[in-house]
C-alpha positions in Angstrom: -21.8 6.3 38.5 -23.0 3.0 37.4 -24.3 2.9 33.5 -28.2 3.1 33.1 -28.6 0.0 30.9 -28.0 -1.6 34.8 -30.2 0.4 36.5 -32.6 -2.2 36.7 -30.4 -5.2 37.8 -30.4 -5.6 41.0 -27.3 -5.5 43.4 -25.9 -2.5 41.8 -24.5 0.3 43.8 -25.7 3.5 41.9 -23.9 5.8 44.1 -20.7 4.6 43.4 -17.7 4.7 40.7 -17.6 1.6 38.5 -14.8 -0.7 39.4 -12.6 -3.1 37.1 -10.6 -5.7 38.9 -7.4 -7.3 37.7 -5.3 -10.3 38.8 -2.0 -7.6 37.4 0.2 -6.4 39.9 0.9 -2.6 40.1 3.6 -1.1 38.1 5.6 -0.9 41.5 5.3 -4.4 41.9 5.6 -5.4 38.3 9.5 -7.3 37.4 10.7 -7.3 34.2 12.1 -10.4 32.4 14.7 -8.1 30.0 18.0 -10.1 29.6 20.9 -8.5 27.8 23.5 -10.7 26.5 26.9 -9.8 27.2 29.4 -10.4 24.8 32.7 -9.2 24.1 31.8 -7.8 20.8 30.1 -5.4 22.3 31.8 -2.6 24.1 30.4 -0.6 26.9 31.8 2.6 27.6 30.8 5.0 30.8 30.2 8.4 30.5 30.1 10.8 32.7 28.7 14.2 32.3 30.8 15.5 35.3 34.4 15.0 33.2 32.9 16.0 30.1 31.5 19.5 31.6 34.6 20.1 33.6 37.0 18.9 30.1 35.2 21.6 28.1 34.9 24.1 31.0 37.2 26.8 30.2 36.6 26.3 26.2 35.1 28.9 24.0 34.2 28.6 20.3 34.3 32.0 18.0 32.2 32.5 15.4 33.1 36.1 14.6 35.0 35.0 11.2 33.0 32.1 10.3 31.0 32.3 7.0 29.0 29.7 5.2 27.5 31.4 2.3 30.2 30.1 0.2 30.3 33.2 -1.5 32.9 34.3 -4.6 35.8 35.5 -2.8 40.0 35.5 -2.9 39.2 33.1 0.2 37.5 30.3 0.2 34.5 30.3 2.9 34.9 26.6 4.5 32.9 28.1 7.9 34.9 26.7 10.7 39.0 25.9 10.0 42.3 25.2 12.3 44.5 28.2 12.3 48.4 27.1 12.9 50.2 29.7 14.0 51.7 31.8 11.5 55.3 32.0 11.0 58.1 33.4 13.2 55.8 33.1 16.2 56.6 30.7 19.2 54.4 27.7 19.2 52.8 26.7 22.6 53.3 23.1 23.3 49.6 22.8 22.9 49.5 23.8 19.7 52.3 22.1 18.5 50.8 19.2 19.4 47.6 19.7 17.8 49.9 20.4 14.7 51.4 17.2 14.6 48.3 15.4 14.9 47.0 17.1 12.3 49.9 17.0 10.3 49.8 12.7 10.9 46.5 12.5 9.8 47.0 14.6 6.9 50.1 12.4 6.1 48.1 9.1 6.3 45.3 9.7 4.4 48.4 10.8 1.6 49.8 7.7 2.3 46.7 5.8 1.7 45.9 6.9 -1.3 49.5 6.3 -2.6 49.0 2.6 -1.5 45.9 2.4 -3.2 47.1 3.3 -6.2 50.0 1.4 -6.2 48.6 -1.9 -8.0 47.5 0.5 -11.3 51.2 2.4 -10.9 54.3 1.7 -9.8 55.0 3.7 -7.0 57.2 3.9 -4.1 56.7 4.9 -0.7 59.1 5.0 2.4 56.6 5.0 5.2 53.9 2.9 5.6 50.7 3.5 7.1 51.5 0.8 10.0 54.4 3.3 10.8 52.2 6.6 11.1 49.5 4.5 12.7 51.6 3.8 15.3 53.3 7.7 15.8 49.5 9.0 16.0 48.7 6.4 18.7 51.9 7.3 20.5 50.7 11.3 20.4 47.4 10.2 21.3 48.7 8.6 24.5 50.5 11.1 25.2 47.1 13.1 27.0 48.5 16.3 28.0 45.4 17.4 29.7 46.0 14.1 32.2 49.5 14.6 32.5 49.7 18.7 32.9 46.1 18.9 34.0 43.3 21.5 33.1 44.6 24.3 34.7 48.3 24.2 33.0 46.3 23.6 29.7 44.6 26.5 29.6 47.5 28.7 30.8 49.0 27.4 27.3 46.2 28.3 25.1 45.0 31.3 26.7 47.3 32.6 28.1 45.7 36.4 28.4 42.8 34.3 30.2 45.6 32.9 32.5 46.2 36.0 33.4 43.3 37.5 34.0 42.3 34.8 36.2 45.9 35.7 38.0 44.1 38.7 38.9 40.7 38.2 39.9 42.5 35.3 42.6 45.2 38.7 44.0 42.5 40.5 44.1 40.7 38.1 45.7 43.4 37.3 48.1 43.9 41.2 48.6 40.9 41.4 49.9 40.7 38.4 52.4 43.6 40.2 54.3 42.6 43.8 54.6 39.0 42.1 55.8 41.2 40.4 58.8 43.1 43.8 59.1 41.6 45.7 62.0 39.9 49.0 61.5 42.8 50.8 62.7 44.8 49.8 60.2 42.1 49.4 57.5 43.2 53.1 55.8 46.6 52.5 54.9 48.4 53.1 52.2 49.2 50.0 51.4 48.4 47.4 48.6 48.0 45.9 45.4 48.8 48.6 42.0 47.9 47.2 38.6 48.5 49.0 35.5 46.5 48.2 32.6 47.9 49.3 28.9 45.7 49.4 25.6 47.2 50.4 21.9 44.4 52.2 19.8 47.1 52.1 17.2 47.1 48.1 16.6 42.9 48.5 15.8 43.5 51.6 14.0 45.8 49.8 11.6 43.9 46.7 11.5 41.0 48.7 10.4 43.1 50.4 8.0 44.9 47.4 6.6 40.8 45.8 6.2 40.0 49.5 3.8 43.2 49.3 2.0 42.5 45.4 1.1 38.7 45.9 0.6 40.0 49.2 -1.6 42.4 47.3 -3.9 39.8 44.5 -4.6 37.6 47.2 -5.8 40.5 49.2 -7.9 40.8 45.1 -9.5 37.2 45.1 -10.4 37.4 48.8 -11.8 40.2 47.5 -14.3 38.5 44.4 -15.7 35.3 46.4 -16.0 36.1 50.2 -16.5 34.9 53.3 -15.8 31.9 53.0 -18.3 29.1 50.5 -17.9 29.8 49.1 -21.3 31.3 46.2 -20.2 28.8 45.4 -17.6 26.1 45.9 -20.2 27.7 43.3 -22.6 28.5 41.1 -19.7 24.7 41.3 -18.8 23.6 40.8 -21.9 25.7 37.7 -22.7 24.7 35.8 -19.9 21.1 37.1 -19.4 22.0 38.1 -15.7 21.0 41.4 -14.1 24.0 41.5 -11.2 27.7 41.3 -11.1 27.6 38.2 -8.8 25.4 36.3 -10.8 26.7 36.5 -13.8 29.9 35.5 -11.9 28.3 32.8 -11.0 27.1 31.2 -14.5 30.4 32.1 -16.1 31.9 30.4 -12.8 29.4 27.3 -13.4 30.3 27.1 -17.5 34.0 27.2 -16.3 34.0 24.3 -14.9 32.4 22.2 -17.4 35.4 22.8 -19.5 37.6 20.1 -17.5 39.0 17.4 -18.9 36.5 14.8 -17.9 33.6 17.3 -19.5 35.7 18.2 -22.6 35.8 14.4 -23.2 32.0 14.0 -22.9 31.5 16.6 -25.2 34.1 15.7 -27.9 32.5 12.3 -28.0 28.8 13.9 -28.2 30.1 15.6 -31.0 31.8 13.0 -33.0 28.7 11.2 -32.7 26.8 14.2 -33.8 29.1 14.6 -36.7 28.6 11.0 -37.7 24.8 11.5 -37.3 24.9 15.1 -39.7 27.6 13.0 -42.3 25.1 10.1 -42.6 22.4 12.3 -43.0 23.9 14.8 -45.9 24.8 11.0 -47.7 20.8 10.2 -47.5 20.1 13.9 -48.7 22.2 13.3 -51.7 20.2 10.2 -52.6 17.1 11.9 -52.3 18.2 14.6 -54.5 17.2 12.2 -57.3 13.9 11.6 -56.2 12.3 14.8 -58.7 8.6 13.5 -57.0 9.2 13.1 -53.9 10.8 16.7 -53.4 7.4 18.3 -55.0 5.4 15.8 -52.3 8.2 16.9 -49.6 7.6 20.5 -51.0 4.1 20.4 -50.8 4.5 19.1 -46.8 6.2 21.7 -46.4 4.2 24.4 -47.7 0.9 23.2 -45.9 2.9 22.9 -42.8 4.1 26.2 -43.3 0.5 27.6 -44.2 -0.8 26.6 -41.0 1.9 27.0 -38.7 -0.2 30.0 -37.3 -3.6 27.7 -36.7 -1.2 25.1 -35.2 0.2 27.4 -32.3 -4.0 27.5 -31.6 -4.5 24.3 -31.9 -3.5 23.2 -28.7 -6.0 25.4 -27.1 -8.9 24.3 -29.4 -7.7 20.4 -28.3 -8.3 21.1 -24.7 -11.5 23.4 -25.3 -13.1 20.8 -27.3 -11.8 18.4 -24.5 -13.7 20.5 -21.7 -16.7 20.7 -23.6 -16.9 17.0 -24.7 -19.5 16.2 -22.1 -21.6 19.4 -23.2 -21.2 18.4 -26.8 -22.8 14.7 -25.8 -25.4 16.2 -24.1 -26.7 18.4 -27.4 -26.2 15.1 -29.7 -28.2 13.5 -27.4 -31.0 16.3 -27.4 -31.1 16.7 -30.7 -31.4 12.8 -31.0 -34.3 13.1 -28.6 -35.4 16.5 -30.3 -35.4 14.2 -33.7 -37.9 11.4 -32.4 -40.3 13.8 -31.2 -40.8 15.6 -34.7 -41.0 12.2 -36.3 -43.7 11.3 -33.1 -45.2 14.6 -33.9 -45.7 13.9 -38.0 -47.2 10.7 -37.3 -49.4 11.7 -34.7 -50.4 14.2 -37.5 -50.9 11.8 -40.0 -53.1 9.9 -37.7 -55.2 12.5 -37.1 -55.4 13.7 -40.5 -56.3 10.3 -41.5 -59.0 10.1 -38.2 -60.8 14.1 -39.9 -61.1 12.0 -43.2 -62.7 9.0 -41.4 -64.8 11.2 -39.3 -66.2 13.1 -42.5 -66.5 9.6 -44.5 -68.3 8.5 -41.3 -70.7 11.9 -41.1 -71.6 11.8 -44.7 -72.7 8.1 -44.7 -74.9 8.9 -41.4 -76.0 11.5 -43.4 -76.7 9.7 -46.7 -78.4 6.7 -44.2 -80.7 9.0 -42.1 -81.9 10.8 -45.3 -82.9 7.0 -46.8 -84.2 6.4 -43.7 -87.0 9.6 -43.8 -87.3 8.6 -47.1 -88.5 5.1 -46.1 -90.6 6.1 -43.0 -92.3 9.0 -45.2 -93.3 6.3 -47.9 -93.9 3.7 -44.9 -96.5 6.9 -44.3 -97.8 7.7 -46.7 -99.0 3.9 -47.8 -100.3 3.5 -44.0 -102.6 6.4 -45.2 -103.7 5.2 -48.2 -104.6 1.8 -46.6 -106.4 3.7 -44.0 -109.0 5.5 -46.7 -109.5 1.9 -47.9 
């Protein structure tokens, strides 16, 4: 609807929706004028979410023994960590490959740091980083996934997976055919037997082997601390923690203060404090001389010492007095104001006192005048009377 401040112009549609032209083109329409420099600096890479879904496809990450808390432990919690494969087992070309990549990298960064020491000592090393550069590019070319494919891959790391996938295809096959069977010969005896085998045992003695480990970590803790909770109680006490862990903990924190890096901070904190205490006991010694000013020092002391109690107050009384500063104005000022008005006051009673005494001068000497004034009219009287009888 058109706005009311218009309704009175004329040529204005009131039925309608107001309208705002533009000379813009519609987004549709609208070009724009961005120009990106190309440069071969720069690099531009392609990626495509098909090769990276179907590269990750088959993968799975556990969590099941991953821990972060960074407890206290025999093993260190580091969350997730490459496991080689333990020794005496057969490696899978997969994973020996992983291993050497690993192992390469490992072996540079070593080799780094030996060259970048090697200025401040005089060191020697055999391979150089050019060298290992160049054997992890080589196993980095190598791209076993291209050159096997995915589906050999993941028969080498899971191979149980492999399997199973074996399977479910037979199977799938297996049924294919007895659907094109006729129903004739649909019920015969004929097919596919699997036999699948599970050992109870190997969990049983996993679990086992987990009690007997959890067990002797216990029986450890049970020596260092014995039966009785003496030891806890003095442990406790010591380092003003309630629990095992934490007290752990702090002892585990002041350990490590005692490196050498620490230990040589704190040696040269204390030669500096001994330096500090040495020049000190040589000023004492001068002082000692000075029979007056150990009385005055004395004195000090004793006052201080007398009002150490008032002085754990005092704080307090500072920020009461503080909070009632603007009270404490206020009365100054009312009895500033309460001061004037009694000196007002005695004045105004002065006055007035002074006024009664006026008043009563004034009365008696209209008194005093209107008694000579009968007086005069009474002899003014009595001689009209006597000139009358003449």
């Amino acid at each position: 609807m058109a706005d009311p401040k218009y309704a009175d112009l004329p040529g204005i549609a009131h039925d309608e929706p107001d309208i705002y032209e533009t000379n813009d083109l519609p987004e549709s329409d609208q070009t724009s004028d961005f120009y990106e420099e190309e440069s071969e600096v720069i690099e531009k890479t392609n990626i495509s979410p098909t090769e990276a879904f179907n590269k990750y496809k088959d993968k799975s990450l556990t969590a099941s023994k991953v821990d972060f808390s960074e407890k206290i432990s025999r093993n260190i919690s580091t969350g997730y960590t490459y496991e080689l494969v333990k020794q005496g087992e057969n490696e899978t070309v997969l994973q020996k490959y992983q291993r050497l990549q690993c192992e390469m990298s490992e072996l540079l960064d070593e080799v780094q740091k030996i060259q970048s020491l090697k200025n401040e000592k005089d060191v020697n090393c055999l391979v150089s980083t050019q060298q290992i550069e160049q054997a992890l590019k080589k196993l980095a070319d190598l791209k076993l996934e291209d050159s096997f494919g995915s589906d050999v891959v993941s028969t080498i790391t899971d191979p149980q997976g492999a399997q199973i996938k074996k399977l479910f295809s037979q199977l799938e096959r297996f049924k294919a055919q007895t659907a094109e069977l006729p129903e004739s010969q649909g019920g015969s005896e004929s097919g596919i037997t699997f036999q699948l085998k599970y050992r109870p045992e190997q969990a049983h003695m996993d679990q086992i082997n987990r009690l007997a480990e959890l067990e002797r970590r216990i029986h450890r803790l049970e020596v260092v601390l014995g039966a009785s909770n003496e030891k806890l109680t003095r442990l406790s006490t010591i380092t003003s923690k309630g629990s095992l862990l934490e007290a752990a903990q702090q002892l585990s924190a002041t350990a490590s203060m005692l490196d050498s890096a620490q230990l040589d901070h704190i040696e040269g904190r204390l030669t500096a404090l001994t330096q500090k205490l040495e020049s000190v006991a040589e000023n004492k010694k001068q002082m000692s001389n000075d029979a007056e000013g150990d009385e005055k020092v004395q004195e000090l002391y004793n006052i201080v010492k007398a009002n150490e109690n008032v002085s754990k107050i005092l704080p307090e009384t500072v920020e009461r007095l503080t909070a009632l500063k603007a009270l404490h104005e206020k009365a100054t000022d009312f009895a500033t104001s309460l001061t004037q008005i009694e000196l007002l006051q005695s004045e105004i009673s002065s006055n007035v006192e002074n006024n009664k005494n006026l008043l009563q001068g004034v009365q008696e000497s209209f008194a005093n005048n209107l008694n000579e004034i009968n007086k005069t009219v009474m002899s003014l009287d009595r001689r009209i009377k006597e000139i009358k009888k003449h």
